[in-house]
MARNU-312329 format. One line per 5 residues: their letters; for each residue y, x, z of N, C-alpha, C, O. Coordinates in pm, 1 decimal, m for minus. Last residue first. Example, Ala and Ser with C-alpha at 12.3 -4.5 7.8 and 13.67 -1.06 7.14 Angstrom:
residues 2
SA = m225.0/1285.0/708.0/m106.0/1367.0/714.0/3.0/1290.0/787.0/113.8/1340.9/803.9  m569.0/1319.0/780.0/m450.0/1230.0/780.0/m330.0/1320.0/780.0/m331.9/1423.6/846.5
***
This chain:
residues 111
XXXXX = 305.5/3435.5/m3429.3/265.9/3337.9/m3531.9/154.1/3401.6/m3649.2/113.0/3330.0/m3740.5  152.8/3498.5/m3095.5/211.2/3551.6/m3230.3/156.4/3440.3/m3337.8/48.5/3382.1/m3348.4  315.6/3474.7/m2760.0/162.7/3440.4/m2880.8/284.3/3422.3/m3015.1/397.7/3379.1/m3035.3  455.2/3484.7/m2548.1/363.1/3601.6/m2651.8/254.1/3585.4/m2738.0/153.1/3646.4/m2773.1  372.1/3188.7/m2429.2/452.8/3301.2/m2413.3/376.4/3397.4/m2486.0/253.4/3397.5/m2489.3
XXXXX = 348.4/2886.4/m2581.1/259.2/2993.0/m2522.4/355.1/3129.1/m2535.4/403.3/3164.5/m2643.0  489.2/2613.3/m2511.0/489.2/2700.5/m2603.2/428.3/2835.7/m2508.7/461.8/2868.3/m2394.9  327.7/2293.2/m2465.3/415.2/2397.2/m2471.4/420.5/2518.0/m2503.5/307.0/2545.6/m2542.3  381.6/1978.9/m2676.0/333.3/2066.9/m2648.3/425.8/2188.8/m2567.4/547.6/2199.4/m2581.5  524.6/1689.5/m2347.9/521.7/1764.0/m2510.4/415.6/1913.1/m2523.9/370.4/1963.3/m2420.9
XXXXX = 816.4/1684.5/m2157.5/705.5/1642.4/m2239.6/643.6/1653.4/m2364.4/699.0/1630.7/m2472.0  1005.4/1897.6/m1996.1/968.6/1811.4/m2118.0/866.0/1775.5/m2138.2/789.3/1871.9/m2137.3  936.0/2020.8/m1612.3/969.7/2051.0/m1749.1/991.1/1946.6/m1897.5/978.7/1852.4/m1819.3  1242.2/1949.2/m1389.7/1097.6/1912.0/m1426.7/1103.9/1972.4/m1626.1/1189.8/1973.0/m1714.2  1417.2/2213.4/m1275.7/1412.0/2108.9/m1359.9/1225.9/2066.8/m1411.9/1131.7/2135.4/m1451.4
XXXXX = 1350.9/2384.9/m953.9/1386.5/2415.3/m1123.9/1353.7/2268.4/m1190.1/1253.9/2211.5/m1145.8  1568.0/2387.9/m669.3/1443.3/2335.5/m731.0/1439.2/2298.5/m916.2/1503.4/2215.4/m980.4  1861.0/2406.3/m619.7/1715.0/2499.8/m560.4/1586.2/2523.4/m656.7/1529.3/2623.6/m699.9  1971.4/2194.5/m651.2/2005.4/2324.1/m690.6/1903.9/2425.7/m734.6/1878.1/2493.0/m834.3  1807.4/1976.5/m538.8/1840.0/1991.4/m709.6/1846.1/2150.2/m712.6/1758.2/2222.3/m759.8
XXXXX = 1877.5/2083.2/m268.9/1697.0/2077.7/m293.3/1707.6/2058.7/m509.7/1632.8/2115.5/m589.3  2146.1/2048.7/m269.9/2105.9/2159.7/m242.1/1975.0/2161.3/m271.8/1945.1/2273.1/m313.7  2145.7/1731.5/m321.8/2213.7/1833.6/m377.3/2145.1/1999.8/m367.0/2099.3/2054.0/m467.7  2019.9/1641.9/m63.6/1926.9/1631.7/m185.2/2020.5/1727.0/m322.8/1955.3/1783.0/m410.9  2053.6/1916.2/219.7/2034.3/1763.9/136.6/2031.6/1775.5/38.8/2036.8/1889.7/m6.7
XXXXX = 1785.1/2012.8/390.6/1901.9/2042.7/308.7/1957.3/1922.0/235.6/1880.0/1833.9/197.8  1594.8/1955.7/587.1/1670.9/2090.8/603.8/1773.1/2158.8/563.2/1834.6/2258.0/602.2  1431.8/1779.8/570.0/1402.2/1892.7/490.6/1488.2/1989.6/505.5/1473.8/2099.2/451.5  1502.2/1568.8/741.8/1408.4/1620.2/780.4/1323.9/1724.0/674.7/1203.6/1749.6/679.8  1766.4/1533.2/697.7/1689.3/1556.5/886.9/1570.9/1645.4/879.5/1535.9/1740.7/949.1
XXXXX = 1851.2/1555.8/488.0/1849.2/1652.2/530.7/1810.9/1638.4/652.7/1820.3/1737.0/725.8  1671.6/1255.6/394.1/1651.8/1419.5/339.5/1692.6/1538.8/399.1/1616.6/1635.3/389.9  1830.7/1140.2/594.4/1694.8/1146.3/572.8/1657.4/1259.2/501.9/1610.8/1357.1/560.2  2091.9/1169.8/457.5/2106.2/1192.7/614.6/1897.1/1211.4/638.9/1853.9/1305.7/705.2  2048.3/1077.8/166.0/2096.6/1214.3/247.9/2052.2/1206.2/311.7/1932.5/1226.0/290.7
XXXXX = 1952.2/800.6/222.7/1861.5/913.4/187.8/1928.4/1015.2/182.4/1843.6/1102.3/201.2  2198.2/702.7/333.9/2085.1/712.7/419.0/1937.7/794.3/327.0/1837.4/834.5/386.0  2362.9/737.3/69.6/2392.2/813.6/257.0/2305.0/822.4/330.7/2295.8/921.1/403.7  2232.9/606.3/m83.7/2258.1/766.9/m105.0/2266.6/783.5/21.5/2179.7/843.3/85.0  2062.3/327.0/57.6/2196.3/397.4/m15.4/2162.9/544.4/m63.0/2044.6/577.2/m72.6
XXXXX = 1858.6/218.0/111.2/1960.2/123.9/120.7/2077.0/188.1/39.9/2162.7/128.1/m24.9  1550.7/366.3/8.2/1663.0/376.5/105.8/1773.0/263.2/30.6/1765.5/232.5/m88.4  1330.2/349.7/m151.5/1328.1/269.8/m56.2/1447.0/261.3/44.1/1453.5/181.1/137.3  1306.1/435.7/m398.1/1181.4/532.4/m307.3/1216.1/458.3/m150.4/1154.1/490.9/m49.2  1458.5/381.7/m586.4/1338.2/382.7/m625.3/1220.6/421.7/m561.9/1105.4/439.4/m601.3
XXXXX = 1702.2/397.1/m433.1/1676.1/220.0/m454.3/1525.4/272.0/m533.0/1455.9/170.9/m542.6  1739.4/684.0/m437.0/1743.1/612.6/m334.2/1683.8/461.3/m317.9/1631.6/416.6/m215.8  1802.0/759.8/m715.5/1650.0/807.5/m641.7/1622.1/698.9/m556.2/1523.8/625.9/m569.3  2031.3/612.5/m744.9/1889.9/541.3/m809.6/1790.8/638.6/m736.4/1688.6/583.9/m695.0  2186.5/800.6/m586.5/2149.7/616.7/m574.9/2040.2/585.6/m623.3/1950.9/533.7/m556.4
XXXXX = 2136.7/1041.9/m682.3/2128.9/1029.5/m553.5/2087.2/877.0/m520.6/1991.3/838.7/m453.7  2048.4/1011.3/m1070.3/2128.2/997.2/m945.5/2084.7/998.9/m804.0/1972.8/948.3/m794.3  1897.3/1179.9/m1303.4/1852.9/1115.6/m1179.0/1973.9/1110.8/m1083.1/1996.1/1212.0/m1016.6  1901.7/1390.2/m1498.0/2013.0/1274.7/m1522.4/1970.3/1171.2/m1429.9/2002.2/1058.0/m1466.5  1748.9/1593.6/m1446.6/1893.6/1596.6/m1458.4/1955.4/1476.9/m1447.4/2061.7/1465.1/m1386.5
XXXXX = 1492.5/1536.2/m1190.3/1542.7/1528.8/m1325.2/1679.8/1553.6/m1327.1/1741.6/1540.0/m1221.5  1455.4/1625.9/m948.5/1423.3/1703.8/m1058.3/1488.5/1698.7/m1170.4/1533.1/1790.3/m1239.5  1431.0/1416.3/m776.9/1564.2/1436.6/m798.5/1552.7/1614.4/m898.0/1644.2/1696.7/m900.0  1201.5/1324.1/m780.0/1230.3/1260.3/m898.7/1418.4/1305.2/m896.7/1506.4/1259.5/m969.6  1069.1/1517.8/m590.7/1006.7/1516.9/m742.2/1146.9/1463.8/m842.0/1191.6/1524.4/m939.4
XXXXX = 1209.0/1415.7/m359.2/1234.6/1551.3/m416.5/1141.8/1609.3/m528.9/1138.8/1729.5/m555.2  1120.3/1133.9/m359.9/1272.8/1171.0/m388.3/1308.9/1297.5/m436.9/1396.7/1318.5/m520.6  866.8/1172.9/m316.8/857.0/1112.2/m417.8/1036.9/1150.2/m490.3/1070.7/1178.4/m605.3  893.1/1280.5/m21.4/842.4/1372.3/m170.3/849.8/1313.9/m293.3/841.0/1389.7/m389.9  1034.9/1069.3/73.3/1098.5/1204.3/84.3/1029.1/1301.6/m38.5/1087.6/1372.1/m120.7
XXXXX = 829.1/896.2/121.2/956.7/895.0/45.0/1062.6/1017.4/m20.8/1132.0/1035.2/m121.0  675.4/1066.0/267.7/595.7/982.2/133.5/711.9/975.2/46.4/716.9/1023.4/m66.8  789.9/1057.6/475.7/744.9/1192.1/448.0/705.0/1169.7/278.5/710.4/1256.2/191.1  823.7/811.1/545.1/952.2/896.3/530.6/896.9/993.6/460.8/965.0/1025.7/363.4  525.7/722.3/624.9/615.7/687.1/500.0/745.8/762.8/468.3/770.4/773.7/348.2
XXXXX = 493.4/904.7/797.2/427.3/906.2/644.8/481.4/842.6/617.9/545.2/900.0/529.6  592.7/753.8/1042.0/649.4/901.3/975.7/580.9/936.2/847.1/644.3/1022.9/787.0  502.3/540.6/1032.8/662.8/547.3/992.5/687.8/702.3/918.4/747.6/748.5/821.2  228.5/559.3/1096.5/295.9/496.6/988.4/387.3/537.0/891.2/388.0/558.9/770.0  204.2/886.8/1269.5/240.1/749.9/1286.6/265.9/741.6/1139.3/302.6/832.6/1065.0
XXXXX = m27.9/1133.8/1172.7/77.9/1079.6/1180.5/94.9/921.6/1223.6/1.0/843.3/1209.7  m286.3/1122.2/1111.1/m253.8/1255.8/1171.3/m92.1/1230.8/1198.6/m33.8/1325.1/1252.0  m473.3/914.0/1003.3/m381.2/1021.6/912.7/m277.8/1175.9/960.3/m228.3/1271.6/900.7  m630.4/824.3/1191.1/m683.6/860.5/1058.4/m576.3/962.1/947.3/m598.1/1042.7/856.8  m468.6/814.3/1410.1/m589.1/876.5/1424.8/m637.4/937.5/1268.6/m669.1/1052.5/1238.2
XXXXX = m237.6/650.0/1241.5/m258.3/760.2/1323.6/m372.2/855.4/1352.6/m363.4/972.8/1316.6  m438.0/433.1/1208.2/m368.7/483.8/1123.5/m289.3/657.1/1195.2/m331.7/766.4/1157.6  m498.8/312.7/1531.1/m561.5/383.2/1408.0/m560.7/463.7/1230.1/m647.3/521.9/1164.8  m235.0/295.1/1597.2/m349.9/376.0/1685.8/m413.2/427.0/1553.7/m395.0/531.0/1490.5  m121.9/137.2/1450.2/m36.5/251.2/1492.4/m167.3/332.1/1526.8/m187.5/439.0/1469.1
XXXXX = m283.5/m120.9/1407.2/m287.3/m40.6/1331.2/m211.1/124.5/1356.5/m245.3/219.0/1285.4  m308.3/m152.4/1784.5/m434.0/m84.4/1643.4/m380.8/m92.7/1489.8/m477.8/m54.9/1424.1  m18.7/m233.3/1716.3/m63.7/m143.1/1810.8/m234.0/m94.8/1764.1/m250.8/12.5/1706.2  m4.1/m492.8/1558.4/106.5/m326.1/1494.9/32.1/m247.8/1630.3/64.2/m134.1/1595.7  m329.1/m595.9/1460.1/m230.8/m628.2/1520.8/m146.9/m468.2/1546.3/m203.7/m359.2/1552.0
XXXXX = m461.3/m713.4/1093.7/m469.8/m612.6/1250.1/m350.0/m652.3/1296.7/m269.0/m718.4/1231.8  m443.8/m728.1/848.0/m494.4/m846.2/985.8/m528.5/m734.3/1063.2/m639.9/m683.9/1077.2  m255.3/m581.5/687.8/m398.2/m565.0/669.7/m474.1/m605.0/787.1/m562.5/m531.0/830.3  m7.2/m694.6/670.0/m101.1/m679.3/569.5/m231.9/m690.3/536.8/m300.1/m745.2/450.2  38.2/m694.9/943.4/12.3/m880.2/898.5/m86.7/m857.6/762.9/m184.0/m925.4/730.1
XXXXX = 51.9/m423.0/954.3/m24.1/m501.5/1065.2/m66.6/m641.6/983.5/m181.6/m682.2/967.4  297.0/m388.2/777.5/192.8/m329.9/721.6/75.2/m369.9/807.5/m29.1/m356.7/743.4  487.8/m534.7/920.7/496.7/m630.9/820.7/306.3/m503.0/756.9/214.9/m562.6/699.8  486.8/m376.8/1151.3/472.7/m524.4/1168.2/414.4/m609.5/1022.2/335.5/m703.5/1012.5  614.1/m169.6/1102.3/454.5/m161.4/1132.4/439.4/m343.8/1148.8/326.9/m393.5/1154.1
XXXXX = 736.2/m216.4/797.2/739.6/m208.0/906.8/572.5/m203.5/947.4/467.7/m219.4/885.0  892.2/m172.6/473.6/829.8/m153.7/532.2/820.4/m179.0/663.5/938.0/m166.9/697.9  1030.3/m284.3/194.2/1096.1/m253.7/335.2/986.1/m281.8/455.2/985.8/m385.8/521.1  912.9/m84.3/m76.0/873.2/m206.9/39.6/983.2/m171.7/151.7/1014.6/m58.4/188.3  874.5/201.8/m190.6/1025.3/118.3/m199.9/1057.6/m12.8/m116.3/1170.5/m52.4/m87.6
XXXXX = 648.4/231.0/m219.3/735.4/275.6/m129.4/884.7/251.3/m98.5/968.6/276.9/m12.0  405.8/112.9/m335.0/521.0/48.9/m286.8/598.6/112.4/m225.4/646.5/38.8/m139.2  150.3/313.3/m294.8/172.8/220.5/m456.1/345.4/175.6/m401.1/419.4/247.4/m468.4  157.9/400.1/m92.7/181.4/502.0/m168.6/213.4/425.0/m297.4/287.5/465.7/m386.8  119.9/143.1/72.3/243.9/242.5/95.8/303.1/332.0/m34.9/418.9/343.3/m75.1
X = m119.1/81.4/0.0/0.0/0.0/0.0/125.7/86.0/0.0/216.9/78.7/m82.4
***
């Protein structure tokens, strides 16, 4: 659910009703099974899907934001840099452009 929807306005409440459990065994056991609370995989979920798709050049801060579940740019800043260390400007900078689609071209290979 999560990984297909991340954009869901998620809760342990509303992911509990999902899957007929009640939000304290699913916390418990989702936890147990993933090594994290819920919440924090999903941020963590969001957060990688944001620093893939802020690869592209012509990817805005907003549209990352409305495609991975935050309300704004500001709150996927403030999220990106809590908990990567930089915000999503500085992780573009950083981080080399996804490549084209298509064949690619073999370094040192002779026509």
């Amino acid at each position: 659910m999560l990984h297909h929807n991340p954009a869901e306005p998620w809760t342990v409440a509303t992911l509990a009703a999902a899957t007929g459990v009640s939000r304290a065994a699913l916390a418990r056991r989702f936890t147990e099974l993933v090594g994290e609370p819920p919440m924090t995989f999903l941020t963590g979920w969001r957060l990688a899907l944001a620093a893939d798709l802020l690869r592209e050049p012509d990817a805005t801060v907003g549209a990352v934001a409305r495609q991975v579940g935050y309300g704004s740019p500001f709150a996927l800043s403030a999220a990106f840099k809590r908990v990567r260390g930089i915000s999503p400007q500085q992780h573009r900078i950083a981080a080399p452009p996804t490549a084209p689609a298509g064949p690619r071209a073999v370094s040192g290979a002779r026509s």
